[in-house]
C-alpha positions in Angstrom: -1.6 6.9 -24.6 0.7 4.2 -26.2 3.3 2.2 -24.6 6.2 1.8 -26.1 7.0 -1.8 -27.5 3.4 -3.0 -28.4 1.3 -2.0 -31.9 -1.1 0.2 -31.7 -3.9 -1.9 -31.6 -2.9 -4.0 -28.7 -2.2 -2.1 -26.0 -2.6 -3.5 -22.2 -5.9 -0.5 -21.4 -8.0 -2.5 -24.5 -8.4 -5.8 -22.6 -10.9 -3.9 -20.5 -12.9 -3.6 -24.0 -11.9 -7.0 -24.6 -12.6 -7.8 -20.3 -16.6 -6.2 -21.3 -17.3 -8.2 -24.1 -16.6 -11.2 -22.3 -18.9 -10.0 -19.0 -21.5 -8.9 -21.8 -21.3 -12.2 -23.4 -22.0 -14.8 -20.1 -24.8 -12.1 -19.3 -26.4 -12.8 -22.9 -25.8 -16.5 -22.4 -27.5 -16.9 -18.9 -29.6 -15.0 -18.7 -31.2 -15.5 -22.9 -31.3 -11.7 -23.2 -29.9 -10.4 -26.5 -26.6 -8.6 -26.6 -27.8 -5.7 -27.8 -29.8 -5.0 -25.2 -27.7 -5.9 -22.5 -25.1 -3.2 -24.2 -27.8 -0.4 -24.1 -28.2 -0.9 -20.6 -24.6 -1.0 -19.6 -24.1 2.0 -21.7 -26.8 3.6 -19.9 -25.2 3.1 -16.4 -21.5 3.8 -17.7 -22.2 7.5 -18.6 -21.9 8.4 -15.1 -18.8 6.4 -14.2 -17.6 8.1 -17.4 -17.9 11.2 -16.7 -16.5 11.1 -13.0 -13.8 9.0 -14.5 -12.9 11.7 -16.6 -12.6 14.4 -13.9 -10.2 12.4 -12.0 -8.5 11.1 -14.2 -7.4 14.9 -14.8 -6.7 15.1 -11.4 -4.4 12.0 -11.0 -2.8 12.5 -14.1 -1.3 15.8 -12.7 1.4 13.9 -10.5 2.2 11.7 -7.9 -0.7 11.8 -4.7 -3.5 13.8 -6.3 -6.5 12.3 -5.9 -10.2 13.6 -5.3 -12.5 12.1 -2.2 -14.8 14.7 -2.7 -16.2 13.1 -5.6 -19.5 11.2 -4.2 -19.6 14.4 -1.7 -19.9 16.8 -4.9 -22.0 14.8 -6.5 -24.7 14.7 -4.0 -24.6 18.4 -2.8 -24.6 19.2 -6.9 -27.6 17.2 -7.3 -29.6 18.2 -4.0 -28.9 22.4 -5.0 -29.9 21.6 -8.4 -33.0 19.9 -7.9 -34.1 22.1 -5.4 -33.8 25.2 -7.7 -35.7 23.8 -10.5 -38.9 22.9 -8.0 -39.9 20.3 -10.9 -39.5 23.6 -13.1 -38.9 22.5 -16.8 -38.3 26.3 -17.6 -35.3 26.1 -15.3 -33.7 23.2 -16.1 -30.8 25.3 -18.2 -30.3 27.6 -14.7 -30.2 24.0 -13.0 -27.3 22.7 -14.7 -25.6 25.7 -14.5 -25.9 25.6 -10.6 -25.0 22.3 -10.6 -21.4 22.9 -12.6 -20.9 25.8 -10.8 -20.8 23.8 -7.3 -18.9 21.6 -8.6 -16.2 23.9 -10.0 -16.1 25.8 -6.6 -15.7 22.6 -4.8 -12.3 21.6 -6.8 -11.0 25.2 -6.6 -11.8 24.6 -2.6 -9.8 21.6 -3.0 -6.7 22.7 -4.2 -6.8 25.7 -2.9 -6.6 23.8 0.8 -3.8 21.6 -0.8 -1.5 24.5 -1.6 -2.6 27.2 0.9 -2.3 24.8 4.0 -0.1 22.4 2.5 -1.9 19.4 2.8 -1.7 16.2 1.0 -4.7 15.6 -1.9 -6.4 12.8 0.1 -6.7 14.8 3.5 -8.1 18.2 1.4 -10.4 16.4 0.0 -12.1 13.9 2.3 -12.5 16.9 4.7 -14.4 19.0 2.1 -16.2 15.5 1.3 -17.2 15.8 5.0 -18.4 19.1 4.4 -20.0 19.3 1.6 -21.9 16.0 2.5 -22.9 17.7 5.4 -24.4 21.2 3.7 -26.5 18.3 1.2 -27.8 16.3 4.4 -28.9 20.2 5.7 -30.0 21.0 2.9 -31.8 17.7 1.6 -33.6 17.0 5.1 -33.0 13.2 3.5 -35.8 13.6 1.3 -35.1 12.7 -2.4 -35.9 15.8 -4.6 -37.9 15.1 -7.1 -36.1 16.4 -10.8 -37.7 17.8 -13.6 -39.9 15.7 -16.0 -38.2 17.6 -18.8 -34.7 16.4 -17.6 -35.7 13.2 -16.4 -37.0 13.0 -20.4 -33.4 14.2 -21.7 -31.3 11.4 -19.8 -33.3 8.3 -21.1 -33.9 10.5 -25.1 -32.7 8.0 -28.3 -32.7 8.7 -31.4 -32.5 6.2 -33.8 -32.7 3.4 -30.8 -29.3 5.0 -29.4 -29.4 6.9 -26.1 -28.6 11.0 -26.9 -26.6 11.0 -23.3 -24.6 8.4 -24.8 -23.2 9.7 -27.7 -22.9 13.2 -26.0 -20.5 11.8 -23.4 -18.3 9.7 -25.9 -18.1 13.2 -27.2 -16.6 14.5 -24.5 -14.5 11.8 -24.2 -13.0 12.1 -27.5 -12.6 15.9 -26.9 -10.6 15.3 -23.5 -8.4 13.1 -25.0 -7.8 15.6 -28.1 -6.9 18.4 -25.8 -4.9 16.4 -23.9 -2.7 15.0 -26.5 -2.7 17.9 -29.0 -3.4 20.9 -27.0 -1.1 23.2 -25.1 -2.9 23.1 -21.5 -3.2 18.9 -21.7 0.7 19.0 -22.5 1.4 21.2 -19.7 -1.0 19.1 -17.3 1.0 15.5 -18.5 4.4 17.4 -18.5 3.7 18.4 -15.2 2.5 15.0 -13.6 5.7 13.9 -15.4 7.8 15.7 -13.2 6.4 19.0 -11.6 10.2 20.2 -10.9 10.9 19.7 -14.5 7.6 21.5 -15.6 8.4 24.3 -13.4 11.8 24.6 -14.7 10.2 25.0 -18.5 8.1 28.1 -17.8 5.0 25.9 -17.3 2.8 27.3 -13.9 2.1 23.8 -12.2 -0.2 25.3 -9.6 -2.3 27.1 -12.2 -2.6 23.8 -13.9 -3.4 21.4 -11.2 -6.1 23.8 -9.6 -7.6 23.4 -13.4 -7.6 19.9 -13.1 -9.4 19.5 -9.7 -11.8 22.3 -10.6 -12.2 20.3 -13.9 -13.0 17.5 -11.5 -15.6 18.9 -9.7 -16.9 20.6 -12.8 -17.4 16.6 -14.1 -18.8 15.2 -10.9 -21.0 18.3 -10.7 -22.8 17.6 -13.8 -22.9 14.0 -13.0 -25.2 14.6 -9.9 -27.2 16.9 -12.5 -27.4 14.1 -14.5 -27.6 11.2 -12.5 -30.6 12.8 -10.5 -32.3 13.4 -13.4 -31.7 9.7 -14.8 -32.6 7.9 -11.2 -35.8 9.8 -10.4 -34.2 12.5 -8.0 -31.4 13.6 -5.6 -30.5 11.1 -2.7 -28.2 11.5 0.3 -26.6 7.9 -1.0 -26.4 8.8 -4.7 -22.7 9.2 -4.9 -21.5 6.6 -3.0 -21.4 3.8 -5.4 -18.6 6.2 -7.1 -15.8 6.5 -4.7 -13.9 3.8 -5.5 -15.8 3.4 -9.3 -13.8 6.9 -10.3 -11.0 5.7 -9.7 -11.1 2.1 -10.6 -12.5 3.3 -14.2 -9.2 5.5 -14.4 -6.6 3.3 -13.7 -8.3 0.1 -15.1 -8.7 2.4 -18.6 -4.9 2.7 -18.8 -4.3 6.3 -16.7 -1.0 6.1 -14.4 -1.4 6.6 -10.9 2.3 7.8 -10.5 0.6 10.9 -13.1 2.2 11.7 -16.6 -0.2 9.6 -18.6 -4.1 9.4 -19.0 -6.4 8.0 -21.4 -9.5 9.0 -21.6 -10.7 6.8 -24.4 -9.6 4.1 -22.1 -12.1 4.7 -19.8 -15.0 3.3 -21.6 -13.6 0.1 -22.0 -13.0 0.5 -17.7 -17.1 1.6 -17.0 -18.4 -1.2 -19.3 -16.6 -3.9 -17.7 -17.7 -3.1 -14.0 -20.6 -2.6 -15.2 -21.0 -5.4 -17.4 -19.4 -7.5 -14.2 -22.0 -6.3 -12.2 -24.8 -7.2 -14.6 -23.1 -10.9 -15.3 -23.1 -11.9 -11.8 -26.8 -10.2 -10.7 -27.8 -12.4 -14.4 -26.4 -15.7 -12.3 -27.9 -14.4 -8.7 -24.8 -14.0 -6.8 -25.6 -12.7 -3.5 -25.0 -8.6 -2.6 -22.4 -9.6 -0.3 -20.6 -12.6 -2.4 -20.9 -9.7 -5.4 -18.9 -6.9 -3.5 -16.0 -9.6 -3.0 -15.4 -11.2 -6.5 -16.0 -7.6 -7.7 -12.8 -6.6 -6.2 -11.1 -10.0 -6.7 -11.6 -9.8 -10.4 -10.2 -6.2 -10.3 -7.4 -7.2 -9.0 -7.0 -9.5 -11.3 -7.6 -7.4 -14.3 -5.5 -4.7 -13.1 -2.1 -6.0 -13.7 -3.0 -6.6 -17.1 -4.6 -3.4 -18.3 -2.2 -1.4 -16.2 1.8 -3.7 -17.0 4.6 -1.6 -17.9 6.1 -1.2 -21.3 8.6 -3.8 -22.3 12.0 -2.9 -22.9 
């Protein structure tokens, strides 16, 4: 989305593009790789905080406080459920995925359902049904990583023409979120509504109907992501999700999405994933140690996020 007193083409949620080429760029340097290649790989990894990114960026673009914890949790029991369907089955790899988006739009109805039945805040809903559904994939995984299909673990690395197939798929989506958002009647209702939810519900617009959309859309997104991400890493794992607690919703806000709900930009979310990720390739290129990484990770944020995320001037 725009802000007001700035051109179009230099709006504070680009400098994370700008923040990536830079990351991309001391990673060539160091390490004598050639851009290119570093791209593809970041590319690779950035589908995934992508696609969670978009799911909750729905969520927290629907007003003040909603959030989804059950993100890493989904992800996981998605990917275990999945995987353990398909028994290596290529011929079941379509039934797989619908499984897997299935769980995941149960577990956001779940979600919102708690919020508004019992009346509890987003962040307590959620982590509980994280606890949960963690605990149905540990019963259910035995903590044994489940083994995907060779046919799916073919479709997450396919190119064509040297470019990755998952790749373009998911900047698809991306550009169709941010279409429906901006030009279609449910994404107006869903901004107009994290606007101001009294205001919304004065209008005619049904705010409940809306944000239980956006959380199952949520899940739906870090459903398919476990799918995915199984396929792409060689199996389901009890730690798979972890890595994207915090990544789903650094990717949002970094990419230019409000946390106070109203605004989210989904194209801005790109620019988000390839700068962690490109961060995280930079300093591995230069050895940082795993502990000395996690720090300057999150100083670095910090530092970027004032920028990407500064109010409109007057």
């Amino acid at each position: 989305m725009k802000r007001a007193g700035l051109p179009g083409w230099c709006q504070p949620w680009m400098f994370s593009f700008v923040a990536a080429a830079l990351m991309g760029l001391i990673s060539a340097a160091w390490s004598g790789r050639g851009g290119a290649e570093i791209l593809s790989v970041a590319l690779a990894f950035s589908v995934f905080s992508v696609l969670v990114g978009t799911g909750q960026m729905l969520v927290i673009a629907s007003g003040p406080g909603n959030i989804d914890l059950s993100v890493p949790a989904v992800i996981t029991l998605s990917a275990y459920l999945s995987m353990g369907m398909m028994q290596g089955n290529d011929a079941l790899v379509a039934a797989g995925f619908a499984l897997a988006l299935a769980v995941g739009l149960l577990a956001g109805v779940l979600n919102f359902l708690s919020i508004l039945a019992l009346r509890l805040p987003p962040l307590i809903a959620t982590l509980a049904w994280s606890f949960m559904f963690q605990s149905v994939a540990m019963h259910v995984g035995a903590e044994a990583t489940v083994k995907p299909p060779a046919l799916l673990a073919a479709l997450t690395v396919q190119r064509v023409a040297g470019v990755q197939v998952l790749v373009v798929i998911t900047v698809l989506v991306s550009v169709l979120v941010a279409v429906l958002l901006n030009r279609s009647i449910s994404g107006r209702h869903l901004l107009a509504t994290g606007q101001s939810a009294a205001a919304a519900r004065l209008t005619g617009i049904p705010i409940h109907r809306v944000r239980l959309a956006a959380y199952a859309a949520c899940g739906a997104f870090s459903g398919v992501t476990g799918f995915l991400l199984a396929g792409f890493t060689g199996g389901a794992a009890l730690n798979m999700g972890d890595a994207y607690l915090m990544e789903a919703i650094a990717v949002v806000v970094i990419g230019g999405t409000s946390v106070a709900g109203g605004q989210a930009n989904a194209i801005g979310i790109w620019g988000a994933a390839l700068f962690l990720n490109l961060l995280a390739s930079m300093l591995n290129t230069v050895r940082v140690e795993a502990p000395v990484r996690l720090i300057l990770t999150g100083l670095i944020i910090i530092l970027v996020l004032p920028v990407a995320t500064r109010p409109a001037r007057a």
